[in-house]
C-alpha positions in Angstrom: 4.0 20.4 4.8 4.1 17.8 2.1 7.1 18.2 -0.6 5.2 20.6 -3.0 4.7 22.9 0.1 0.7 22.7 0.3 -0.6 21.2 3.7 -2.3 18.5 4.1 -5.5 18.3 5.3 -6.3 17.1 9.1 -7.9 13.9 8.0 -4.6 13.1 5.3 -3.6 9.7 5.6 0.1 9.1 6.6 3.1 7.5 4.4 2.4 4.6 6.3 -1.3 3.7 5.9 -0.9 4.2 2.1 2.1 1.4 2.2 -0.8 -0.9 4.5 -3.7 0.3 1.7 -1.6 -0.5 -1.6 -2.8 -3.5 -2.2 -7.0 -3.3 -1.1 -6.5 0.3 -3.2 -4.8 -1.3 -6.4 -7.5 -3.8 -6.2 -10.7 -1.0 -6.2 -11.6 -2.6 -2.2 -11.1 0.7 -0.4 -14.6 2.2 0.9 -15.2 5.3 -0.5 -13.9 8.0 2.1 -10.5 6.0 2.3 -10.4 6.0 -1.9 -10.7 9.7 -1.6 -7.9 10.4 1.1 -5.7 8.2 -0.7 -6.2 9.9 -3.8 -5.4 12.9 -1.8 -2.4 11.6 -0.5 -1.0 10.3 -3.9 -1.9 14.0 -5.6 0.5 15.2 -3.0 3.3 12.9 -2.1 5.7 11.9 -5.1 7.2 8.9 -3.0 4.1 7.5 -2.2 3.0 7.5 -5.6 6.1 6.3 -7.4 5.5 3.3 -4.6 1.5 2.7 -5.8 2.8 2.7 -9.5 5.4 0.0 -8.7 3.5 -2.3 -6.6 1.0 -1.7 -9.5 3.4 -2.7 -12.4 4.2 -5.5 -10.5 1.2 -7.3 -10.2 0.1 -6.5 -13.4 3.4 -8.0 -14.8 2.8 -11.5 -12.4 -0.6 -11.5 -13.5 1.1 -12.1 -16.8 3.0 -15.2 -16.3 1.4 -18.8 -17.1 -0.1 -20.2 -14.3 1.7 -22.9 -13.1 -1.8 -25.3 -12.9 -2.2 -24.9 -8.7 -4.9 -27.6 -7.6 -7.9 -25.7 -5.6 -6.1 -27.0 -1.8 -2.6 -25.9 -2.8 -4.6 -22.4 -4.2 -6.0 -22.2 -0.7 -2.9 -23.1 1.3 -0.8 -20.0 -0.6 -3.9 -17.6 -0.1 -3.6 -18.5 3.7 -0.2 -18.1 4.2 0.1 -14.9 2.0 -2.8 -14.0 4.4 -0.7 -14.8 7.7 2.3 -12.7 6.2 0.4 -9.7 5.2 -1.0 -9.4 9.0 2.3 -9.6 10.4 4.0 -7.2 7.9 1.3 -4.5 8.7 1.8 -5.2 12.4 5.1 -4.3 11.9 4.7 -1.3 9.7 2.2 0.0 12.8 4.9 -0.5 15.2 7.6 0.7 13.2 9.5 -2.5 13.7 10.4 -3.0 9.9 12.9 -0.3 9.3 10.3 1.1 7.4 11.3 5.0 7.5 8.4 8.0 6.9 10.7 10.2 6.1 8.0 11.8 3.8 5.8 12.1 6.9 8.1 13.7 8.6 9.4 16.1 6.1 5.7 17.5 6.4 6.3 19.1 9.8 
């Protein structure tokens, strides 16, 4: 039972996949039935929407700021490494070893 009391539908995505999906979503790279589940999700689930607006605010704001002039290997280098980080953070959101708490999720049973 989601917080407004509707159900969610067998196929609704979890707290936790929209936290891994923020970004690819944010950035209009989520396939089609995915876009529509978390859509779904966000219609129902206050936290996980208050989340998506932040994560969205912030990137809009960094996307703001002067670049600071990166040559095209140093660009490259940061992409990789942000790359390397973003595996191991969802790895850890999937194993629930980042303190990372669904209380949302659970709150639906």
């Amino acid at each position: 039972m989601t917080p407004n009391g509707l159900r969610p539908p067998e196929d609704d995505i979890t707290c936790r996949e929209v936290a891994a999906w923020t970004s690819t979503y944010i950035d209009a790279h989520l396939h089609e039935p995915a876009k529509v589940r978390m859509a779904l999700h966000l219609a129902a689930c206050a936290g996980c929407r208050t989340y998506v607006e932040q994560i969205a605010a912030v990137r809009d704001a960094l996307r703001k700021l002067p670049s600071p002039g990166l040559t095209q290997a140093r660009l490259s280098q940061l992409r990789e490494e942000y790359r390397h980080k973003e595996i191991k953070a969802s790895a850890k959101v999937e194993d629930g070893s980042c303190g990372y708490d669904d209380a949302a999720s659970r709150s639906r049973s």
